[in-house]
N, C-alpha and C positions, 0 to 999 in steps of 0.2 A: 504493500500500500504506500503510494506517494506520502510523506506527510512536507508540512506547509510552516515554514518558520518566519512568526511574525517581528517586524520591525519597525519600530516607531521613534521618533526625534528625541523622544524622554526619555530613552533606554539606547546610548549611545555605545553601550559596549555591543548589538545586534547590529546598530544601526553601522557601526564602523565593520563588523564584519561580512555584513551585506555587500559590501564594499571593497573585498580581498577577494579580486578574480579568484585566483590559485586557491581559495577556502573555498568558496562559490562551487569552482570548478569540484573540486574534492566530495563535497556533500552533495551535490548533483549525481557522485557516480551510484550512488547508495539510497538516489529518489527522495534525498532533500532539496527544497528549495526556499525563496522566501518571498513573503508578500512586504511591500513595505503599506505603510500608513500613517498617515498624516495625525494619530493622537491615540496618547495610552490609553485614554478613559473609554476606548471602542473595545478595549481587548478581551472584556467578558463578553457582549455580544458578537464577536468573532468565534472564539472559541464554542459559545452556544453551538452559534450554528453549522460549524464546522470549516471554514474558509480556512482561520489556520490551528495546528495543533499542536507547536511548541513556543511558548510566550519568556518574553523580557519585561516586568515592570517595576514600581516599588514593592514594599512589602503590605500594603493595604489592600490590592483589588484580590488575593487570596482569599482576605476575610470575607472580603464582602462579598466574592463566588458563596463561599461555605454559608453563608449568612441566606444566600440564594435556593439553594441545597446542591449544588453542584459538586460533582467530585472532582477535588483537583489535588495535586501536591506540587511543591516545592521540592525541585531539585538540585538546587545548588543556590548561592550567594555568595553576593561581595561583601566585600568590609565595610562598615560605618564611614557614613559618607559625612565628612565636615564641608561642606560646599559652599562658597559663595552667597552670599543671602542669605535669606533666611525669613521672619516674618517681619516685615519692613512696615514702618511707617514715616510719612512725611517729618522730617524738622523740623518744620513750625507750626506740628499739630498739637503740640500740646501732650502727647500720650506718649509716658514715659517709663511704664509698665504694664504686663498684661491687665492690672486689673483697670487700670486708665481705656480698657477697651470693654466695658461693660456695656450693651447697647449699642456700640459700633459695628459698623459693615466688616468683612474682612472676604477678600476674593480667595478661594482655591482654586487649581485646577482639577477640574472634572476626576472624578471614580482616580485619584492618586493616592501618591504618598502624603500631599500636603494636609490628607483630612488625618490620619493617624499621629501627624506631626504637629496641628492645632489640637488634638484632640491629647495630645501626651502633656503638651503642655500646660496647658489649661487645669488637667487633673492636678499635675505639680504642682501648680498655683492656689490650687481651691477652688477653681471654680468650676463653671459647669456648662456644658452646651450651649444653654437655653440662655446662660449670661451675655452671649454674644451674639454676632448676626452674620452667621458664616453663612458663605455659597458658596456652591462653584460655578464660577462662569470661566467661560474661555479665553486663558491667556491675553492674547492679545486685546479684549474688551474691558478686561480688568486692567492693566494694563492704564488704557487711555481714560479709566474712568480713576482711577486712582492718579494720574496726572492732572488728572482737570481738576481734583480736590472733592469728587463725589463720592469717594470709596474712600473709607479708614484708614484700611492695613490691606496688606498682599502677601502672600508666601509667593517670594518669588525667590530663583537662582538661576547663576548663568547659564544661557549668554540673556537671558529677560531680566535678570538683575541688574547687570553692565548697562544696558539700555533707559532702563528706569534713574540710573545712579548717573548718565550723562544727562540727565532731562532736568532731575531737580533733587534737592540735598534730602537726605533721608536718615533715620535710624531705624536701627537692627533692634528689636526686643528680645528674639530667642533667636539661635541658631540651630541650623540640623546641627542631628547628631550626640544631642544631650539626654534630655527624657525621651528620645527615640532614637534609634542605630540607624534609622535612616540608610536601606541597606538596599543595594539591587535583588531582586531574586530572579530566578528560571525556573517556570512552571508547566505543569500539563497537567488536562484531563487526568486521569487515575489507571483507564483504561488502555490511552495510549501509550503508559511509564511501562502495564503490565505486557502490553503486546508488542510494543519497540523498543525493549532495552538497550539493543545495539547503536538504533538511531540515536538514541541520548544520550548514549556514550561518547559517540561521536561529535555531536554536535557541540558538547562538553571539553573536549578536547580542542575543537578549532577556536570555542572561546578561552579557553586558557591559553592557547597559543594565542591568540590575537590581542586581548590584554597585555598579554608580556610585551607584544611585540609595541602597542598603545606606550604602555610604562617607558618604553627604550624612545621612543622618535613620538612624541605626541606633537609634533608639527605637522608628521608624515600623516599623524591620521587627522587633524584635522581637517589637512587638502582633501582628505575622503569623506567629510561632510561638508566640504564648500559647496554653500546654495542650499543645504537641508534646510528645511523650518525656514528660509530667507535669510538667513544670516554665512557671513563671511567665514575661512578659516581663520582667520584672525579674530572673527567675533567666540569663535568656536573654542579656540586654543587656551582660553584662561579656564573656562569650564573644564577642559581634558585634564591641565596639569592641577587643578583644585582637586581631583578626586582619585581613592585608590581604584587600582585594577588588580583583578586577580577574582577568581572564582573557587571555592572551597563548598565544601557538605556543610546542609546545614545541622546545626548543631542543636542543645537543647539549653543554650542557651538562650539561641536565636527562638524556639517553640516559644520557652517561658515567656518570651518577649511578647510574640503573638497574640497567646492565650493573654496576657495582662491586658494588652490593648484590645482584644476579642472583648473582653469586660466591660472594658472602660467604651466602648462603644453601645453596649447594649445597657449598661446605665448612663448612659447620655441620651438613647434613642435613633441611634445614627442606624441600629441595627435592629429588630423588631423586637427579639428575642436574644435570650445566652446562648452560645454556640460552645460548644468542645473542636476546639481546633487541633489536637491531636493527630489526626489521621492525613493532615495539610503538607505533610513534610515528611521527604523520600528520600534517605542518605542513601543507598543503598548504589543508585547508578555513578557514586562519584568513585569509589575505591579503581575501579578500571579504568576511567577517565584520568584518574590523577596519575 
């Protein structure tokens, strides 16, 4: 069975190796291919429906699969991303801590990591959901509605941060990476981990090859996303050399983490109900990969 590896601008470790003819080439001989698209928050309705079967995003659209009832798991991840940005508000708004955003707007982007990453910290804080007035609207409208001074706050990072940060002066309230690891994952359905373990070994390996090769020349790869998302290699390149590369089994550490935020969403409401995330997370295809 062909399977179909999605790639999207928010998950640059795919999106760069979409991009490595000779990798391309390789997972092609073995009826990999990949779709690309234009935004991670499509990637549970992708997978629903079957267009693609092995996923890159943050660590939240996992939850929110399982939250769905979907079977999925977690095959691998990066390391805790300290990235650039973070939950930004304007410099002369006056809001100088999270709790100064009681009532306030705050833009996410759609079905991401940024809702796990308000949501961690918030709890840290004390407070609660319902204290604040989060959405997710789509990058680039949050974006110009936070420049125009009609949006609060923004979770943004590079290269939308860079952007933001040449427009008009800003501060940082929380950064990734604190009360959340802010971590890449690689996921599938359940059933295509149990019926193509060789494919996801595979496909395992060409991204640990191609992180490394990212980590060595991150120039080289940002030439390979010049013009993704509209933005330059140069716009690209501060986001590359801001984050680790590298792919590893997840761990249970990484579960506990999960499960804490699985909670902390279903007492917020983000999620209907408690979920047991346990079964989200498949070390198993990393040992031969590695």
């Amino acid at each position: 069975m062909p399977l179909v590896i999605g790639a999207h601008p928010q998950n640059p470790s795919l999106s760069i190796l979409a991009r490595r003819r000779d990798a391309v080439g390789r997972l092609a001989e073995h009826a990999l291919s990949f779709f690309t698209y234009g935004a991670g928050s499509q990637t549970i309705p992708l997978l629903k429906s079957g267009v693609i079967h092995l996923a890159g995003t943050g660590a939240t659209p996992p939850i929110l699969a399982k939250a769905e009832g979907l079977s999925t798991a977690v095959f691998g991840i990066g390391a805790p991303r300290h990235e650039r940005g973070g939950l930004l508000v304007r410099a002369q708004s006056g809001i100088n801590r999270l709790s100064d955003l009681k009532g306030r707007g705050i833009g996410l982007m759609p079905t991401s990591w940024h809702t796990q990453f308000l949501a961690a910290e918030l709890a840290a804080a004390g407070l609660h959901w319902s204290d604040v007035r989060a959405a997710e609207i789509i990058p680039a409208t949050a974006k110009d509605a936070f420049l125009a001074g009609l949006l609060d706050a923004i979770v943004a990072t590079d290269p939308l941060y860079s952007d933001i940060l040449a427009a008009t002066p800003i501060r940082i309230l929380a950064l990734p990476g604190g009360a959340f690891s802010n971590r890449t994952v690689f996921w599938a359905p359940t059933d295509i981990l149990r019926r193509h373990p060789e494919a996801v070994r595979l496909l395992l390996a060409e991204l640990i090859a191609s992180d490394a090769a990212t980590a060595a020349d991150p120039e080289g790869a940002a030439e390979l996303l010049h013009g993704l998302n509209g933005h330059s290699a140069e716009q690209w390149l501060p986001a590359l050399t801001a984050r680790p590369w590298g792919v590893a089994a997840p761990d249970a550490a990484f579960l506990a983490e999960q499960q804490a935020h699985a909670d902390i969403f279903a007492r917020f409401g983000i999620i209907p109900r408690a979920v047991d995330v346990s079964d989200t997370v498949d070390a198993s295809h990393f040992a031969v990969a590695a």
